[in-house]
C-alpha positions as CSV (number, residue, x, y, z in Angstrom):
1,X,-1.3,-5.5,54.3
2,X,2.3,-6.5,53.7
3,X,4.0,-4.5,51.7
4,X,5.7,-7.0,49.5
5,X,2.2,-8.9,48.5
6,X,1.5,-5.9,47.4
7,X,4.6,-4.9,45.3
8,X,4.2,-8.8,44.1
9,X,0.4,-8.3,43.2
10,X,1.5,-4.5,41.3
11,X,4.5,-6.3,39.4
12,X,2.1,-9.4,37.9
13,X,-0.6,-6.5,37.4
14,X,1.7,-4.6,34.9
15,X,3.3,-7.6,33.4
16,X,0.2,-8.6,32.3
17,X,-0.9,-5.1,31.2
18,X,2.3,-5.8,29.0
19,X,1.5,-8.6,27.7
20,X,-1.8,-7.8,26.6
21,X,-0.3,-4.4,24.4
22,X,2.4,-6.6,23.1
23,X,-0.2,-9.6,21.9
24,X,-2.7,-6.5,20.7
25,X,0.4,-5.2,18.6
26,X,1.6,-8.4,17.0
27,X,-2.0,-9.1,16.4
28,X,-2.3,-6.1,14.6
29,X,0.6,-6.0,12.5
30,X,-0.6,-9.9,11.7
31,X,-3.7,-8.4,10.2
32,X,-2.2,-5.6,8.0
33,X,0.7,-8.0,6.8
34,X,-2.9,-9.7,5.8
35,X,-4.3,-6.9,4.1
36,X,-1.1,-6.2,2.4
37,X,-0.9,-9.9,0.6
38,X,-4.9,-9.5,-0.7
39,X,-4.2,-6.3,-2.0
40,X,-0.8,-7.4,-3.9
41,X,-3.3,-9.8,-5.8
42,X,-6.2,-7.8,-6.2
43,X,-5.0,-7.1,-9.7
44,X,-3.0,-8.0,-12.6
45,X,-0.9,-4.9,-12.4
46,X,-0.1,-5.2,-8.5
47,X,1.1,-8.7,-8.8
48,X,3.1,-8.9,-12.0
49,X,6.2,-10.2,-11.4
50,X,4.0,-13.3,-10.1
51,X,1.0,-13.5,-12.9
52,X,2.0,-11.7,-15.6
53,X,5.7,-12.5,-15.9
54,X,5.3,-16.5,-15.1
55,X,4.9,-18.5,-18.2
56,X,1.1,-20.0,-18.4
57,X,2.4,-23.0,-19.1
58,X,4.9,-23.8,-16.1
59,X,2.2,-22.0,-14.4
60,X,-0.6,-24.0,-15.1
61,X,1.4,-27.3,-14.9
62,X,2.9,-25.9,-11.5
63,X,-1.2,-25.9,-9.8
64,X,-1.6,-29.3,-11.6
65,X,1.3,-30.7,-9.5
66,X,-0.1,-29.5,-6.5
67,X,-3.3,-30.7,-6.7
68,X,-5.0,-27.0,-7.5
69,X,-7.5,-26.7,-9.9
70,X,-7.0,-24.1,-12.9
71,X,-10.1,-24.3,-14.8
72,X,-12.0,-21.3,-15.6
73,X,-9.9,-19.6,-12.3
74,X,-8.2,-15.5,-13.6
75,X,-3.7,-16.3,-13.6
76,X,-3.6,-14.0,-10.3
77,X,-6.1,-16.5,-8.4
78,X,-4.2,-19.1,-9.2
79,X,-0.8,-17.3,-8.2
80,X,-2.3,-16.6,-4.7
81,X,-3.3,-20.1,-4.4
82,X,0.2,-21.1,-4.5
83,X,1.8,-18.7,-2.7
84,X,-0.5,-19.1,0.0
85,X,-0.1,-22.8,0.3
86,X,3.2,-23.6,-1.1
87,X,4.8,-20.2,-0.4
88,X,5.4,-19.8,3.3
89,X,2.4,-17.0,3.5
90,X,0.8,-18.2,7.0
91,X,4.0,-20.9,8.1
């Protein structure tokens, strides 16, 4: 066999290997990033300086504007609504 098929078929063989870890890793940090923004909403006290320090007011006139629904939804909900559409979460 000549030698520099097989140097050629060794190089793409490990390039590939890479690229696989690398997408695995990025794919992974994607999903904790994930985790991390559900659990910064899971409660009032986690995401205060959005829910508990914004007005309701400005707030709930804010969702109105963008065409999200307030009624009978908890201040945090609505919050992550926002942020997850309007925020750049997911861009």
């Amino acid at each position: 066999m000549d030698k520099s098929k097989r140097t050629f078929c060794r190089r793409y063989f490990f390039r590939q290997i890479g690229k696989v870890v690398e997408s695995f890793g990025k794919g992974l940090q994607e999903a904790q990033q994930s985790l991390a923004f559900d659990d910064f909403f899971e409660s009032y006290e986690s995401s205060y300086a959005l829910t508990l320090a914004y007005p309701d007011d400005i707030l709930i006139e804010t969702a109105h504007q963008h065409g999200i629904d307030t009624e009978g939804r908890e201040k945090n909900e609505i919050v992550k609504e926002l942020f997850e559409k309007y925020g750049g979460y997911g861009n």
